[in-house]
C-alpha positions in Angstrom: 0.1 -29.1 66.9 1.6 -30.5 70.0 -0.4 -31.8 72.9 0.4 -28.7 74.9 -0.5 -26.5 72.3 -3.7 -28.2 71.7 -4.4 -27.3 75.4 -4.3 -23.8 74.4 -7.6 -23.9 73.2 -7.6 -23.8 69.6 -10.9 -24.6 67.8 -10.4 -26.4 64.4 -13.2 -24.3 62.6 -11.6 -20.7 63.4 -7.9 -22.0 63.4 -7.1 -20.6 60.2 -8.5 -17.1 60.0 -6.8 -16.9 64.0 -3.5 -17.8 62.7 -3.7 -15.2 59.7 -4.5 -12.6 61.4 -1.7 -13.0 64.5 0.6 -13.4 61.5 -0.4 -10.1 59.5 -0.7 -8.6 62.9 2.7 -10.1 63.7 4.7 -8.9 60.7 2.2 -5.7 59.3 5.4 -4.5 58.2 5.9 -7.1 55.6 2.5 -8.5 55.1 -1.2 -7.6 55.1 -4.4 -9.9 54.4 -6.5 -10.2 51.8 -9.7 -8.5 52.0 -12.5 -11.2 51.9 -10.2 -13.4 51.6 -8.1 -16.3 53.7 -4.8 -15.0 52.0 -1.9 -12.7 52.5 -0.3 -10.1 50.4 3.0 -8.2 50.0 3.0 -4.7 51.4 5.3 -4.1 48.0 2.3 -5.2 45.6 0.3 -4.9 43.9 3.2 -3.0 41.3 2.5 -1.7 38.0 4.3 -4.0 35.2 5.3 -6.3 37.7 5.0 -10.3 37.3 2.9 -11.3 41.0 3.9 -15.0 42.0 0.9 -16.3 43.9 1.6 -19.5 45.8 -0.2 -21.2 48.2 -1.2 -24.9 50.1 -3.1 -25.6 52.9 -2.5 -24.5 57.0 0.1 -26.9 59.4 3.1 -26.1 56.9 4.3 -23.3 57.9 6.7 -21.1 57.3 4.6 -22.7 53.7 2.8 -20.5 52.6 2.1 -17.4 53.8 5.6 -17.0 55.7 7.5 -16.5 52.0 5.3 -13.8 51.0 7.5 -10.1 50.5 9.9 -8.4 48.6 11.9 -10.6 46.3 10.1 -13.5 46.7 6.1 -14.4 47.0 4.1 -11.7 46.2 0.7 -13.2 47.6 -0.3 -16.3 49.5 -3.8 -18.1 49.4 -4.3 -20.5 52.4 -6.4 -23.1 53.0 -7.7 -25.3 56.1 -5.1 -27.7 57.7 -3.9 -29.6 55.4 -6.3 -28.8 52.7 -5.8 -26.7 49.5 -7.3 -23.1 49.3 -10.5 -22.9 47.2 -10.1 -21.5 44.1 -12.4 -18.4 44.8 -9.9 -17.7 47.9 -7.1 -18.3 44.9 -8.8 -15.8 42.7 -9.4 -13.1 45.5 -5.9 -13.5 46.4 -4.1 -13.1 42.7 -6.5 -9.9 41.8 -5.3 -8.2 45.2 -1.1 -9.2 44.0 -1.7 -8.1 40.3 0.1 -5.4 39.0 -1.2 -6.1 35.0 1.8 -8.1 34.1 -0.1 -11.3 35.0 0.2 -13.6 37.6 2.5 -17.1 38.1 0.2 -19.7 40.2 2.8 -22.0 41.9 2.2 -24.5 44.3 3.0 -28.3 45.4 1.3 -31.1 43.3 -1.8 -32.1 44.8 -4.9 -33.4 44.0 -7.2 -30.7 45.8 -4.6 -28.0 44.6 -4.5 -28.8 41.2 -8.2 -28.5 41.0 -8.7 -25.1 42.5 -5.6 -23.0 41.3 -6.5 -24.8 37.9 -10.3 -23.1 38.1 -8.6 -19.8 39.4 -6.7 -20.3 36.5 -9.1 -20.5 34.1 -11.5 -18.1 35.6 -8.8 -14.9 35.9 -7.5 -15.7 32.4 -11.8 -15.3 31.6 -11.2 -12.0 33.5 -8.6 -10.7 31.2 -5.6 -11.6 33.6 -3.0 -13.2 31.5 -2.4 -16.3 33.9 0.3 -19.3 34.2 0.6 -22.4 36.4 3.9 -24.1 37.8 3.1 -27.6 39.5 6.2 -28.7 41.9 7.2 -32.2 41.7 10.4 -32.3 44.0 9.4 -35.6 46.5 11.2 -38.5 44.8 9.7 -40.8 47.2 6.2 -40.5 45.8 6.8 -41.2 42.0 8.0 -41.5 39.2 9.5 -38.1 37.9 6.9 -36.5 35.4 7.2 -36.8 31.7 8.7 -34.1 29.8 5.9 -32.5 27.4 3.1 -34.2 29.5 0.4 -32.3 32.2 1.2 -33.0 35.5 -0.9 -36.1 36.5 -1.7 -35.3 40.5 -2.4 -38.6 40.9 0.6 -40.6 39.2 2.9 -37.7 39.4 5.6 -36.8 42.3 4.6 -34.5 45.2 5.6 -31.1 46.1 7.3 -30.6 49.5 10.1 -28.9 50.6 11.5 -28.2 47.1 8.9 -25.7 46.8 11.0 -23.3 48.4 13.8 -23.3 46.2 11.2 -22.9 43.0 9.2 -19.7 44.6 12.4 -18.2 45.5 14.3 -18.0 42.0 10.5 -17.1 40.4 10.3 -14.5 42.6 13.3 -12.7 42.3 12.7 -13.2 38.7 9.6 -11.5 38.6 11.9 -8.8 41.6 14.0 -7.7 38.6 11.5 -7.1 36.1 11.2 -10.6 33.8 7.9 -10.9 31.9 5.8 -13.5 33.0 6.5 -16.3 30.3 10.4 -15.5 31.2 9.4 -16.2 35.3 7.5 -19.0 34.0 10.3 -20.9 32.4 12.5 -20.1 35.4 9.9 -21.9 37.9 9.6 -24.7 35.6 13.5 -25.0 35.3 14.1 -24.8 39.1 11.3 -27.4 39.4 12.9 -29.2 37.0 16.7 -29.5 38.7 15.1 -29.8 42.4 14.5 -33.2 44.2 13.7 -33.8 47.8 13.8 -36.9 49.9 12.7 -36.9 53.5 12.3 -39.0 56.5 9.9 -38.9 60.0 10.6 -40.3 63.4 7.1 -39.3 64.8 3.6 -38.2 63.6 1.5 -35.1 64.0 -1.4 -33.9 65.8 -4.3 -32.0 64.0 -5.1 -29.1 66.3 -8.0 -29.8 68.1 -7.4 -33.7 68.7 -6.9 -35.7 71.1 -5.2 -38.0 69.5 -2.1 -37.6 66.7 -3.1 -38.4 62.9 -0.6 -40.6 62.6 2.4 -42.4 65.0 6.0 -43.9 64.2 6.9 -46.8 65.9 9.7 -46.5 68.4 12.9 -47.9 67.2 12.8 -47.3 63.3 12.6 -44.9 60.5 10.1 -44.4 58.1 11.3 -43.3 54.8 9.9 -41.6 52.2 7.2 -40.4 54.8 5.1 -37.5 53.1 4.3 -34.3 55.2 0.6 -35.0 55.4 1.7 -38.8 56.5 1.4 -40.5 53.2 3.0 -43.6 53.4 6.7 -44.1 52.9 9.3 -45.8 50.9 10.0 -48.3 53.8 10.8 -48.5 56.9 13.9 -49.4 58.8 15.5 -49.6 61.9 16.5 -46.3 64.2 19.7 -44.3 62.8 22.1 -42.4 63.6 22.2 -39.0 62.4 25.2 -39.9 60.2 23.2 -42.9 58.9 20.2 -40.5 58.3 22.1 -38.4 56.4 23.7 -41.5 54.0 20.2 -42.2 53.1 19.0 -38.9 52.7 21.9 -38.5 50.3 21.7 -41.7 49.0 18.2 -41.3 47.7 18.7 -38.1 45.9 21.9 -38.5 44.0 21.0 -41.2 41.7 17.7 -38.8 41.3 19.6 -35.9 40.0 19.3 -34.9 36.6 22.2 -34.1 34.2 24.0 -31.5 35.5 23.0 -27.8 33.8 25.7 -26.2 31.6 27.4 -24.0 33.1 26.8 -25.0 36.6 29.9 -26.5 38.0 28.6 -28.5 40.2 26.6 -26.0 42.0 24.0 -27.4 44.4 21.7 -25.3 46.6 20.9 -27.4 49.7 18.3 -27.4 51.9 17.9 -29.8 55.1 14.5 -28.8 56.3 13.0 -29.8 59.8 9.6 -31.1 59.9 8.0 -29.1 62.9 9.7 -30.9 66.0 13.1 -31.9 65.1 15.6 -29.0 66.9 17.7 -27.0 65.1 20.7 -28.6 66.8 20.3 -31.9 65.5 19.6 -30.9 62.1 23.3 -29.0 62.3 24.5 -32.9 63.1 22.6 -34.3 60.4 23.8 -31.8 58.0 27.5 -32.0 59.4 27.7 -35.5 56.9 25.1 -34.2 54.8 28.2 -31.9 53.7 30.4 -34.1 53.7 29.0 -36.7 51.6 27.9 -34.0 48.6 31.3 -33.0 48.1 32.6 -36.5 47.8 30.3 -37.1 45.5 32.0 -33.8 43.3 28.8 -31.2 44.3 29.8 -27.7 45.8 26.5 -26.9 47.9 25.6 -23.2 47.4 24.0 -21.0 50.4 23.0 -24.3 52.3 19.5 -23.8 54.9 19.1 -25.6 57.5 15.5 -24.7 59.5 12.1 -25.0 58.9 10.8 -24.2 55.9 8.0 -26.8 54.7 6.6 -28.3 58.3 3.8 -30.7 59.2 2.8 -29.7 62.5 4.7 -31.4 64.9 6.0 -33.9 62.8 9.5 -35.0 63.8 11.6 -35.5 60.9 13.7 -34.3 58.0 14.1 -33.8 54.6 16.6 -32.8 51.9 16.5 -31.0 49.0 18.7 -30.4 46.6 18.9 -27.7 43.2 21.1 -28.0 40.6 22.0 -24.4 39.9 23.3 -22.6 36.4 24.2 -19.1 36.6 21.3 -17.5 36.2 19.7 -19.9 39.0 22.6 -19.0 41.8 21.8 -15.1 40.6 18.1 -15.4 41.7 18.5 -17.9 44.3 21.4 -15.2 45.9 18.9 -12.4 45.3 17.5 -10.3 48.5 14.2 -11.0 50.0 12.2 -9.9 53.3 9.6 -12.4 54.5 8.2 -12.8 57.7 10.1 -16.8 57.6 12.7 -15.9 55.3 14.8 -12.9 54.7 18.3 -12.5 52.7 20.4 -9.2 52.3 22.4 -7.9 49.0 25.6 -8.7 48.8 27.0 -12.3 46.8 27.6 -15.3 48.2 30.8 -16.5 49.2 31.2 -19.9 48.0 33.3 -21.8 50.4 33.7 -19.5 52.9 31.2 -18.3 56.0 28.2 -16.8 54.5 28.4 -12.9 54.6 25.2 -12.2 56.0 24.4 -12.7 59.3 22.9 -15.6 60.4 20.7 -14.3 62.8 19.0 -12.0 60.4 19.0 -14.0 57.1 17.0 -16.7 58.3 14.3 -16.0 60.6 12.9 -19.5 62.4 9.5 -20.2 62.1 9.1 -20.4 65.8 10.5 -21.9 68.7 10.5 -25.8 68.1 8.4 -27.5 70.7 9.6 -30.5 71.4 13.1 -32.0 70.8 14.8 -35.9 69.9 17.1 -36.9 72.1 20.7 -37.0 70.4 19.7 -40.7 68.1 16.3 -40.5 68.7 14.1 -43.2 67.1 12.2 -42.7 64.4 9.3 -44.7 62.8 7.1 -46.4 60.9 3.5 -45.0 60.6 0.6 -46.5 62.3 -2.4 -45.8 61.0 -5.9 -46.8 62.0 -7.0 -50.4 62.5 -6.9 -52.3 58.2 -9.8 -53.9 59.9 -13.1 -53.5 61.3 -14.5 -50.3 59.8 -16.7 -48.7 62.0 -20.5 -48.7 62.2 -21.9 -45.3 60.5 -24.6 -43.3 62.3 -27.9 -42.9 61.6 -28.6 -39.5 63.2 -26.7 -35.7 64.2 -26.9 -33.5 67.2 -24.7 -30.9 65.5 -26.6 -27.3 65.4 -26.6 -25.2 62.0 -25.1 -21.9 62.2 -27.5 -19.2 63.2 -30.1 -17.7 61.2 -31.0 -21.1 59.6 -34.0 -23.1 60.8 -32.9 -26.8 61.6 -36.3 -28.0 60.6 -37.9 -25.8 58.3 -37.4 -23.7 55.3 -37.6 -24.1 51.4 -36.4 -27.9 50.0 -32.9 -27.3 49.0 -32.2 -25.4 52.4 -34.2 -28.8 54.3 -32.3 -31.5 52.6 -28.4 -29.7 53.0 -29.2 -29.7 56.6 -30.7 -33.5 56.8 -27.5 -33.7 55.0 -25.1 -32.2 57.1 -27.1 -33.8 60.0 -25.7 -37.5 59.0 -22.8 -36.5 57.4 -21.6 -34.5 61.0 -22.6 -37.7 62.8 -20.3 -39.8 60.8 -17.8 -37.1 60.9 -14.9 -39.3 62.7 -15.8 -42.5 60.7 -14.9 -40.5 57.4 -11.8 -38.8 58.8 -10.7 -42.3 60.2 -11.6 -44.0 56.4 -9.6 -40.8 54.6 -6.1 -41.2 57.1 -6.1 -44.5 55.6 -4.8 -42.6 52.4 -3.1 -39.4 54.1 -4.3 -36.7 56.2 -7.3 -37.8 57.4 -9.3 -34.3 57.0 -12.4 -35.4 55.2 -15.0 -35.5 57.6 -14.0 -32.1 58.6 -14.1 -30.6 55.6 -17.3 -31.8 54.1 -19.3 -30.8 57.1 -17.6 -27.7 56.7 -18.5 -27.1 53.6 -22.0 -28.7 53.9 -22.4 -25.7 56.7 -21.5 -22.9 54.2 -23.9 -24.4 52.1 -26.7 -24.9 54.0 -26.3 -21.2 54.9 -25.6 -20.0 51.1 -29.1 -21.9 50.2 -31.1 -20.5 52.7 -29.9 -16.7 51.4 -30.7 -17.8 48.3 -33.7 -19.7 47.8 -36.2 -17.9 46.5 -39.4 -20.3 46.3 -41.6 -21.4 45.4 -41.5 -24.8 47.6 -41.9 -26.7 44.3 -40.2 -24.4 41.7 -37.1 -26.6 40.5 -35.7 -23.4 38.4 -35.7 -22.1 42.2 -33.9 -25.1 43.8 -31.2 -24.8 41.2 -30.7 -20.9 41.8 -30.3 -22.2 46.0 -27.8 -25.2 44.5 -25.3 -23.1 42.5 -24.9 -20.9 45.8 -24.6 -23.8 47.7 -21.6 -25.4 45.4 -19.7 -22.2 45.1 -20.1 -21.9 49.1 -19.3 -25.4 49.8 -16.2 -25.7 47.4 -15.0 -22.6 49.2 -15.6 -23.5 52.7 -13.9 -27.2 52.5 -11.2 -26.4 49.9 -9.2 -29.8 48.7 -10.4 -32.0 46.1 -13.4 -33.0 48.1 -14.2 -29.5 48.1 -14.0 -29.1 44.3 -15.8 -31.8 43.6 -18.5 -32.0 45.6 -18.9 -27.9 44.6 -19.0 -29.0 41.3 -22.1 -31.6 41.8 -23.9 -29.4 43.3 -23.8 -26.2 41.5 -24.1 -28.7 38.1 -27.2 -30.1 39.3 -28.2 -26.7 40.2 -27.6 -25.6 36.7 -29.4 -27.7 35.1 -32.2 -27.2 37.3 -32.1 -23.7 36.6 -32.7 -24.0 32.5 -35.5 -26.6 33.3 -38.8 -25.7 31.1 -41.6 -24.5 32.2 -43.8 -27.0 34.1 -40.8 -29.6 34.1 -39.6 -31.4 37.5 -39.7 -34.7 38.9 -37.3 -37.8 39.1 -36.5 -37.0 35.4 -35.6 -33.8 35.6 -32.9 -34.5 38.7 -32.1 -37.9 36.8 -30.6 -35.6 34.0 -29.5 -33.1 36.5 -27.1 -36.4 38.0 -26.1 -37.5 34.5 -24.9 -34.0 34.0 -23.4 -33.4 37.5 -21.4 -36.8 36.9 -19.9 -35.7 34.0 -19.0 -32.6 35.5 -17.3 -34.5 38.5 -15.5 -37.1 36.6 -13.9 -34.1 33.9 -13.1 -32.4 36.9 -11.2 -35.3 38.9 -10.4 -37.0 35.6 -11.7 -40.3 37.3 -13.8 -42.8 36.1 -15.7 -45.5 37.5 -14.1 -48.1 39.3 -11.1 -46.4 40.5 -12.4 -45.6 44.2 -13.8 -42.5 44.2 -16.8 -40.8 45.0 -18.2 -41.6 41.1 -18.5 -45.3 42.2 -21.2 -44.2 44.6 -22.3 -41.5 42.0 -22.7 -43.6 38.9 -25.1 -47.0 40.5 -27.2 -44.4 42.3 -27.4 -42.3 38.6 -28.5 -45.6 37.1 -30.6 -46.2 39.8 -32.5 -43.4 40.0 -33.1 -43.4 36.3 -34.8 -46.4 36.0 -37.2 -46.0 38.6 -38.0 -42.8 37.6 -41.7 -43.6 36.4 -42.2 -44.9 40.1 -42.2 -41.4 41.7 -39.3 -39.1 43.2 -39.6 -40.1 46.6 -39.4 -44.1 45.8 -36.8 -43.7 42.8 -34.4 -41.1 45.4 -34.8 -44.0 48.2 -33.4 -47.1 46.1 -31.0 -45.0 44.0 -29.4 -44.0 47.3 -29.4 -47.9 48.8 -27.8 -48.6 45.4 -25.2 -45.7 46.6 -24.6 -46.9 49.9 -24.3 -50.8 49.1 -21.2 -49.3 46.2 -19.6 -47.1 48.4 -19.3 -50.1 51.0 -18.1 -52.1 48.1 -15.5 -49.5 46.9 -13.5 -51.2 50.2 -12.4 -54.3 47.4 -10.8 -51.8 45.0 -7.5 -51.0 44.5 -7.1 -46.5 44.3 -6.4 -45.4 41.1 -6.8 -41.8 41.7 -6.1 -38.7 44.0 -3.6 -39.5 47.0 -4.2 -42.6 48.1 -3.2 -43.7 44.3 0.0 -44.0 45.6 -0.7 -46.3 48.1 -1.3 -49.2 45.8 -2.7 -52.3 47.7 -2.4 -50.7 50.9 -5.7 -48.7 50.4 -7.3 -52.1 49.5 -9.7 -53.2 51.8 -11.3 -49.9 53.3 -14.2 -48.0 51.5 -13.5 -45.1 50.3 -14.4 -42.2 52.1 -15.4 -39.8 49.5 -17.8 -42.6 48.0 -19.3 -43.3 51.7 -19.8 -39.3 52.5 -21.5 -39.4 49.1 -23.7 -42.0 50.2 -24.6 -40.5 52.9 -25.6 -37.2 51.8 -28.0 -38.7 49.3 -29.5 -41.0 52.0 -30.3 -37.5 54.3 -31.6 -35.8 51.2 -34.5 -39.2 50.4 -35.9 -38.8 53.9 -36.7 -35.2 53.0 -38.7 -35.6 50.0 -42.0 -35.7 49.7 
């Protein structure tokens, strides 16, 4: 979001339900929401005996998701906060209202907080009866090596999903368009992912709407490679280019990428240059002008190339390129028709060579007016993120009001200690989104005081007393984790969700006359378990566990001393790790990419932690 759009008014914790529904408003035609639900559907589903492809990713990357939701191509898109992946109950609500009983084809970009919640959806409609499979999109070459064939898709090792997403959703869905069963769709998404790389570059950074201040900036006079579209760090950085120089390293990047060429392909290539939110359409055409060029020297016959915006950041200014090796069957889908509010292609086959037969101005539909253009050559950059030193002081106290119908200083314990929670955690709320953009987008403090909202409010409904009942606190708990890992979304989301309602669970199936600091001390050991099967971290690779596990430990052995006194030193214990997770390397989620750049900053998901058990202590009594 630019500057001058920001000016418009937009308030961060309404942004996505306002864009939805301008956009089913918008395009009613095409598109309708979700009921319940932050997610749009195809007016053509749900269809009896037809495969439903269900994609989705978080807000700021659109025409990604919801704009490649129609005929021929995504049947249903679940959305999720800026930059943050949909929760897996907005997943679930989502797939039921696309599913025509032939099952359903979960495909998104590979990410940490994605791969948690469309794997729960997963699991929990397959639970329902709904015969379910997952495609994971690994196109960015910049971000990893390329995954193993025969292995899971490691989020944290493995390569992004960015602009190549496009290329996957758009042969699954016109498989699933003509009628293929849903293992048949499923191998098509998984060979499409398979023959697609993407390499990209940015010349400036975005601005989260509602800031003041961009999440990121590119120094004037270079280029950062590699660059990720919620500003993970690049490849390297190097000096302004020239569009024609762009292009050689946009090029250069991919082609030793590319896997053997399919049978039957002849060097077939469907091509993509996307713009990243700012860049104009005009200089893109330049860029792609030796884009072309240099493919076919290097013996490749691009195939119904796109140049627009497809997969955006914001106002990001950049570009990326992605290219599909195509067989026969994978021109036939990629050529199919589609209508989507972004993307829309009529019958008729593709000329190869020649002036494409459709027109232009109706095939592809922009995204929107770009805001802001380069200057022919414009520079391009380097990120800067915040300071590497000098973390800032955390806050001791919150002036941030509940949502209504919850009292701020009363009610039953569960519903008390969430808001003494969300209290701290809201006054630290910029510290923890400054200690997260170390690693990428820089949405942390947002979310979890979202989410801590939600569950405040999902507590409150369901508490039922008594005041010292633990089987009653655990009922309030699982409402609040479901609500929480809902409301945030991303793999804070999940995991924090998960803590909660596993604590809560155990609490529940506590005996009769049981409670104290042995009772929660199982209820920990059990929610870190839960946590670390969830994230598949362990202790000691910068995460929240390495605030988890010394206040676990903690409050077990000084359980016999009382609740109140064990809480209070097992939470120090969590606050002295998470300021010590700042000397470890990140081995997990995002910032596992960043290697020895996310040394020397706690970890923000560690700190939140910490602080949320420190609110809790001063409310127990």
């Amino acid at each position: 979001m630019t500057t001058e759009s920001a000016g418009l008014g937009h308030r961060p914790e309404t942004f996505r339900e306002d864009w939805l529904e301008g956009l089913a408003a918008a395009y009613a035609r095409t598109v309708r929401r979700v009921p319940g639900a932050y997610g749009v559907v195809g007016r053509h589903v749900p269809r009896p005996g037809k495969v439903a492809l269900v994609i989705g990713g978080g807000s700021g990357h659109y025409p990604a998701f919801a704009g490649l939701v129609g005929t021929g191509l995504a049947d249903a898109a679940a959305v999720g906060d800026v930059f943050a992946s949909p929760s897996a109950e907005q997943v679930c609500r989502t797939a039921r209202a696309a599913d025509g009983g032939a099952g359903v084809l979960l495909c998104y970009g590979n990410y940490a907080g994605d791969a948690m919640h469309f794997g729960l959806a997963a699991r929990r409609l397959a639970a329902e009866g709904v015969a379910t499979r997952t495609v994971l999109v690994t196109d960015d070459v910049a971000s990893g090596p390329p995954p193993v064939e025969g292995r899971p898709v490691d989020p944290s090792r493995d390569r992004r999903g960015v602009a190549g997403d496009f290329f996957v959703f758009k042969v699954a869905g016109a498989a699933a368009e003509r009628g293929d069963d849903l293992d048949t769709v499923t191998r098509i998404a998984t060979r499409a992912n398979a023959l697609t790389r993407t390499f990209g570059a940015a010349f400036a950074g975005c601005t989260l709407p509602g800031a003041a201040e961009p999440l990121f900036t590119v120094h004037a006079g270079t280029t950062e490679l590699g660059m990720g579209i919620h500003g993970e760090p690049g490849l390297r950085t190097t000096r302004h280019l020239t569009a024609a120089e762009l292009a050689d390293e946009l090029v250069g990047n991919l082609l030793p990428e590319l896997p053997a060429p399919p049978a039957g392909g002849r060097g077939r290539v469907a091509v993509l240059l996307n713009g990243l939110g700012r860049t104009k359409y005009e200089e893109m055409f330049v860029v792609y002008r030796q884009v072309d060029r240099r493919l076919r020297e290097a013996g490749l016959r691009p195939f119904r190339p796109e140049v627009g915006e497809f997969v955006t950041s914001f106002d990001m200014a950049g570009v990326s390129l992605s290219l599909m090796l195509l067989d026969d069957e994978l021109a036939a889908l990629y050529d199919a028709p589609c209508d989507t509010p972004a993307f829309r292609r009529v019958p008729g086959r593709y000329a190869e060579g020649a002036d494409d037969r459709t027109d232009r101005g109706g095939e592809r539909t922009a995204a929107g007016e770009t805001r802001t253009g380069l200057a022919p050559g414009a520079s391009a950059g380097a990120a800067t993120r915040p300071s590497a030193g000098g973390d800032g002081p955390l806050r001791d106290g919150a002036a941030r009001p509940l949502r209504d119908g919850i009292p701020p200083g009363g009610g039953l314990p569960v519903t008390v200690a969430l808001h003494a929670a969300l209290e701290l955690v809201a006054a630290n709320e910029a510290e923890l989104g400054r200690l997260d953009a170390v690693a990428g987008d820089g949405d942390h403090g947002i979310g979890i005081v979202r989410g801590l909202r939600a569950a405040a409010a999902a507590a409150h409904a369901a508490e039922p007393g008594p005041a010292g009942d633990p089987r009653s606190a655990g009922t309030a708990l699982l409402a609040a984790g479901l609500a929480l890992a809902d409301a945030s979304g991303g793999a804070s989301g999940a995991l924090y969700g998960a803590l909660l309602a596993e604590i809560g669970t155990v609490l529940t199936r506590a005996a009769e006359g049981v409670r104290g600091a042995e009772l929660l001390a199982d209820a920990v050991d059990a929610a870190q378990r839960a946590v670390g099967e969830l994230g598949g971290a362990r202790v000691g690779e910068k995460t929240m566990l390495d605030a988890l596990d010394p206040f676990r430990r903690e409050l077990r052995a000084r359980a016999a001393e009382g609740l109140p006194k064990a809480w209070q030193a097992a939470a120090e214990a969590a606050t002295r790790a998470a300021a010590d997770t700042a000397r470890l390397t990140p081995a997990r989620g995002r910032a596992a990419r960043m290697g020895m750049l996310g040394h020397g900053h706690p970890d923000a998901g560690a700190v939140s932690l910490a602080l949320l058990l420190t609110a809790v202590g001063t409310t127990l009594s």
